[in-house]
N, C-alpha and C positions, 0 to 999 in steps of 0.2 A: 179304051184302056190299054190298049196290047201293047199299038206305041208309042203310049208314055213310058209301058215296061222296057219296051225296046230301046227307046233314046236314052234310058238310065244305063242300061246293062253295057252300052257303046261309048258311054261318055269316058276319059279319060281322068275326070273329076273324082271318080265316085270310091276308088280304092279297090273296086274289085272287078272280078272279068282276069281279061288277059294281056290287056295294054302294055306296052312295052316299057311305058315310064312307071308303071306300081310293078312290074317284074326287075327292072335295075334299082329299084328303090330297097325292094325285098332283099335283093343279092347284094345290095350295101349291106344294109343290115345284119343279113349272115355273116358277113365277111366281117365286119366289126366290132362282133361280140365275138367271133374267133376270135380277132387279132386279141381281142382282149383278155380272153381266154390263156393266152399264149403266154402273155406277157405278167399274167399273174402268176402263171405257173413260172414262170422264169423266177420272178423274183420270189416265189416261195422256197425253190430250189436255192436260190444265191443264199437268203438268209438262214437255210440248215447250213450252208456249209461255214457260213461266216465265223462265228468266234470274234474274240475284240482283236486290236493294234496294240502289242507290246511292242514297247522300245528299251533296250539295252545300248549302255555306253559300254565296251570292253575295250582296256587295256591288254595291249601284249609287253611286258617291262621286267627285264631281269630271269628272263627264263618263266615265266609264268603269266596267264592269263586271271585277269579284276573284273567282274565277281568270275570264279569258276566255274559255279553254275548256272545255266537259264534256264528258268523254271514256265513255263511254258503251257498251257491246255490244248486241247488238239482244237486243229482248225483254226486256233491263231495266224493270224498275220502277224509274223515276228520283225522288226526292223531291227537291224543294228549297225553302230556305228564303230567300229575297228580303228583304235589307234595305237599306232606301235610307238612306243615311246621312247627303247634305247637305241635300240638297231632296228633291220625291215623283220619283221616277223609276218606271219602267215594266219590267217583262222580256216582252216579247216576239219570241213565232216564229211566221212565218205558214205558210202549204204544209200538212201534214198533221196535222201539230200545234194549229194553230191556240191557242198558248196567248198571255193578255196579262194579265196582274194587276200590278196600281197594288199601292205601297207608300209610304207621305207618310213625310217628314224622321223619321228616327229610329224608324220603325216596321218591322214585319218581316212577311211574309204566305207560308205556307208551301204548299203546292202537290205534285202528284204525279201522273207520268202512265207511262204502258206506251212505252218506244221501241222501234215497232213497223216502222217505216220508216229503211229503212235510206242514210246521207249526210250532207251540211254543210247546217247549217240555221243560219240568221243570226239570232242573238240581240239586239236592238236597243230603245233605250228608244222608245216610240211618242210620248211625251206632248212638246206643242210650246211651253211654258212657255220656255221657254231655246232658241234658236236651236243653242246646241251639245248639246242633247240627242241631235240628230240624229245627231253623232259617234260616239255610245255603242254599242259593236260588240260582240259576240261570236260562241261558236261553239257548235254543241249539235255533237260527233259519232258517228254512230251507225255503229259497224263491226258 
């Protein structure tokens, strides 16, 4: 009876012992419910910070910005698309944002950021071409 015991506990078949192919089988295994581990925590983190896809068409035309405001929840991914319609006009937001993209008469430039900050942030054309550009106001708000 000893060794039958023997031949079992040596065999590389039997799953247990210390064989080197059930010790890289094991170390798969760990190594796999990591990775997986990993990767669900990843994508649990992506999905808190998600929020949906807003998209805004904004006009710049006559000194003012269409609509004024974008109304926005945090964590949005905001896209938008900027068309300046009489002359180039400008969309920008300074503070955390920091966005400014030029658009010339008639042309459109599309753009997209994470509103990750949350408040009223002043949308305004920057470019000094026209003394009433200055005027040009809006509102980015992030609840």
């Amino acid at each position: 009876m000893d060794g039958l015991a023997t031949d079992r506990l040596a065999s590389p078949s039997n799953g247990s012992g210390g064989s080197p192919m059930s010790i890289r089988t094991r170390q798969s295994a760990v190594f796999a419910t990591l990775a997986a581990s990993v990767l669900l925590l990843v994508s649990a983190a992506a999905q808190e910070q998600g929020g949906q896809v807003r998209e805004f068409s904004v006009t710049g035309d006559h000194y003012a910005f269409s609509p004024a405001s974008i109304p926005v929840n945090r964590n949005d991914l905001v896209k938008v698309t900027f068309t300046a319609k009489d002359m180039p006009h400008s969309f920008t937001i300074d503070g955390p944002y920091r966005i400014s993209k030029r658009s010339n008469a008639g042309q459109s430039v599309t753009f997209e950021f994470r509103a990750d900050q949350p408040g009223n942030f002043t949308i305004y054309c920057a470019l000094s071409q026209d003394p009433k550009c200055s005027d040009m106001k809006g509102t980015l708000q992030v609840r």
